[in-house]
Residue, then its C-alpha position, 0 to 999 in steps of 0.5 A: x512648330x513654334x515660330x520664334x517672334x520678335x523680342x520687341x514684342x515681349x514688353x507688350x503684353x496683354x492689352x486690356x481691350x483684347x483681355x475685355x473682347x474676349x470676356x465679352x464675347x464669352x457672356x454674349x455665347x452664354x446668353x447674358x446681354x452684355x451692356x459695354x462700357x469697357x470702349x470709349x466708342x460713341x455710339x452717337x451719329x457724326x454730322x449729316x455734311x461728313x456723312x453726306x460729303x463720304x457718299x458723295x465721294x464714292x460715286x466720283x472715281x478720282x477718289x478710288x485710287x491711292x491717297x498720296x499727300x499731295x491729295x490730301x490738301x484740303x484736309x490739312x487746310x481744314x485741320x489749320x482753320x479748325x486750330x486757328x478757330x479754337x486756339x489762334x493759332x497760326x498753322x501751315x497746313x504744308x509743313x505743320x499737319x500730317x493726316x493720321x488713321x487715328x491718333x494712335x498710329x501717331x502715338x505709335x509712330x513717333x518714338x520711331x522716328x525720335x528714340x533709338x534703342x536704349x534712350x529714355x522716354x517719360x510716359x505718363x502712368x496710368x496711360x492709353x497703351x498705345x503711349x508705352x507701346x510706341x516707345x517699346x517698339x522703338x526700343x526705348x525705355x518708358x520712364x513712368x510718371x505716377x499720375x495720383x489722386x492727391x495731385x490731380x493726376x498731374x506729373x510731378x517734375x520734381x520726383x523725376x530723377x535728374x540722371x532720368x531727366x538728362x537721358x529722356x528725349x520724349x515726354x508723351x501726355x494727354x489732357x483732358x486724360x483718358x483714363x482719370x478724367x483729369x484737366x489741366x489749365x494752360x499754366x501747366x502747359x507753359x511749365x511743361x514746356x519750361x521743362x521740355x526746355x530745359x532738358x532738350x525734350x520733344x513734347x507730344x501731347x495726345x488731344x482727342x478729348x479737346x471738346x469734352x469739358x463739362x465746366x463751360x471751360x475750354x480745354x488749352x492745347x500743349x502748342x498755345x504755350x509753344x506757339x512758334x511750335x519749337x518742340x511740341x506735337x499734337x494729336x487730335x482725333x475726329x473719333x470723340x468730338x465728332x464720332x468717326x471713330x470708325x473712319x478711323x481719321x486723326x492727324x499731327x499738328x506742330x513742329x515741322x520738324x516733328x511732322x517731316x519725321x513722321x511722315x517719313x515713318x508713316x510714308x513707309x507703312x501706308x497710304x493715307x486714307x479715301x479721299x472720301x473719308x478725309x472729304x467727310x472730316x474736312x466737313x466735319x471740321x466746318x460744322x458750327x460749334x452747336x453739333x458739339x455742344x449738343x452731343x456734349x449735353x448728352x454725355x453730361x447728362x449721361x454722366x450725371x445719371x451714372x454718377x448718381x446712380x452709383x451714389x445711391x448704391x454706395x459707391x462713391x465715384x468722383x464727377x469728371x470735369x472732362x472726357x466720356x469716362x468715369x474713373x472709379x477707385x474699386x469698392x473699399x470691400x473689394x479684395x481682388x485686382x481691377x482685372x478680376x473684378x471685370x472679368x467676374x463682373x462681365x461673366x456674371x451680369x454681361x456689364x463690361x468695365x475696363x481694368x485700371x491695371x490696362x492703362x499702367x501699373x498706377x491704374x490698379x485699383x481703378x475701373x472705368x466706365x466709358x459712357x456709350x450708351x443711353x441713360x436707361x441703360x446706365x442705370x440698369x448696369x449699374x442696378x447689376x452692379x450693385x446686385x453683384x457687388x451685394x453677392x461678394x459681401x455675402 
């Protein structure tokens, strides 16, 4: 018997990750080591306070039972001194700051509670799935904004069609930008919202890489161009800068108006997290800029390794100025699609890369490779690369 399943579901298709776990696992039944860098999952330690503020918490029994919002108060204060910190910005942690289980339940979410079905929603391409998948879900339309090489991977307003601009409520972005690595500088920001503007759009930017820039520079936030924050939300992550990616502990900050609807969304399909969880953020918030400067060196150099590795094999990738990834144009030789080449490649060295083709139709023709793994271990899947690479020439 087969069970008729919703037609909201059918836009959705494969995700990438699912297609790469499967593969994975494959190779590891077959008996190859599988070095992974299709997740951009740290593999880095969080700070000792967070750990050690969780297992406090699991022997106080106040924490056991439902996490309600009113609980979740100190965390919220934490997350506007954090921004205050960093932006100088002045946050109500009551009506600005909703706790999250990861930026993409608010990535998801947010259309629910802006689009009804039909209404138009600008997105960028290529993208994290979950900024598409959200808007499918609500029943909107994604309006796809090609990021390319030539412009930086930015969007360029003046190809979107005015009808498509008249129509759009929501512009989803992320900067620095998973996949391609690309940064913007705080012009951007005040142009976008001068755009935001002037079509009466919300503007959501997506911000878990905020403190991984390379260059010395800091990465500006979307709501320092709207600091009376009259349209603007933004999501950050304590999954990159302090690897709690399995915590899974995010939150909204902005428009209070942005937040009181997703928060009504949210209180519809969950609690919010442990309390000891979001006692080992608000700890994680207070550690010194140090603990991130250090594990920032790390994926510096981790990238410098992978970069000159790949060089001296013949591939040329370009060196981010931001994020944990690289974003590699396929070898001019290849033939085949981004999603055969990591599948062929995954099955035949255990080296696990993610598809461009993932994250939107203008990924095609890329890979990314997400640094979560030592030096040593760079250099030797990219020494597997290159002896697969040298089989599909001969």
């Amino acid at each position: 018997m087969s069970i008729p399943l919703a037609q909201r579901l059918q836009p959705l298709g494969g995700n990438v990750f699912d297609q790469m776990d499967r593969a994975k696992r494959e190779a590891r039944r077959s008996g190859l080591d599988v070095i992974d860098l299709s997740l951009g999952s740290s593999d880095l330690p969080p700070p000792s306070d967070s750990l050690a503020a969780i297992q406090s918490a699991l022997s106080d029994p106040s924490t056991y039972g439902y996490t309600l919002f009113h609980d979740t108060a100190d965390f919220r204060s934490a997350c506007a001194k954090w921004y205050r910190g960093k932006f100088g910005l002045e946050i109500d942690p009551e009506t600005e700051v909703l706790p999250l289980i990861g930026s993409q339940q608010g990535t998801a979410l947010l259309p629910l509670a802006l689009l009804n079905p039909g209404d138009v929603a600008l997105v960028a391409d290529p993208a994290y799935p979950s900024h598409a998948g959200g808007i499918h879900l609500a029943g909107g339309i994604p309006y796809y904004l090609p990021l390319r090489a030539e412009n930086r991977f930015l969007p360029r307003w003046d190809r979107i069609p005015a009808a498509i601009c008249r129509q759009a409520r929501l512009l989803v972005l992320n900067y620095p930008h998973n996949p391609t690595t690309a940064t913007v500088t705080p012009e951007f920001w005040q142009e976008t919202l001068q755009f935001c503007q002037q079509y009466d759009i919300v503007l959501a930017h997506d911000f878990p890489y905020v403190d991984w820039r390379f260059d010395g520079q800091v990465a500006p936030s979307a709501l320092q161009a709207d600091p009376d924050k009259t349209r603007t939300i933004e999501f950050f992550s304590l999954s990159k800068s302090y690897h709690m990616g399995g915590f899974r502990v995010a939150y909204a900050i902005g428009s209070r108006e942005l937040i009181r609807a997703l928060r009504w969304v949210k209180s519809t399909i969950d609690f919010h997290q442990y309390q000891g969880i979001l006692r080992g953020a608000a700890a994680a918030l207070a550690v010194p800029d140090s603990f991130l400067e250090r594990w920032r060196q790390v994926y510096r150099e981790r990238r410098d390794i992978a970069v000159a590795a790949l060089h001296r094999m013949g591939w040329p990738v370009p060196l981010p100025e931001a994020t944990m990834y690289l974003w590699a144009p396929l070898p001019e030789f290849y033939r085949g699609s981004s999603a055969q080449f990591c599948l062929d490649l995954v099955r035949a060295t255990g080296v696990a890369l993610s598809p461009g083709s993932g994250f939107g139709p203008s990924g095609e023709g890329y890979v990314r490779f997400a640094l979560v793994v030592e030096g040593s271990r760079l250099e030797e899947a990219v020494g597997r690369i290159e002896a697969f690479l040298s089989r599909c020439i001969s």
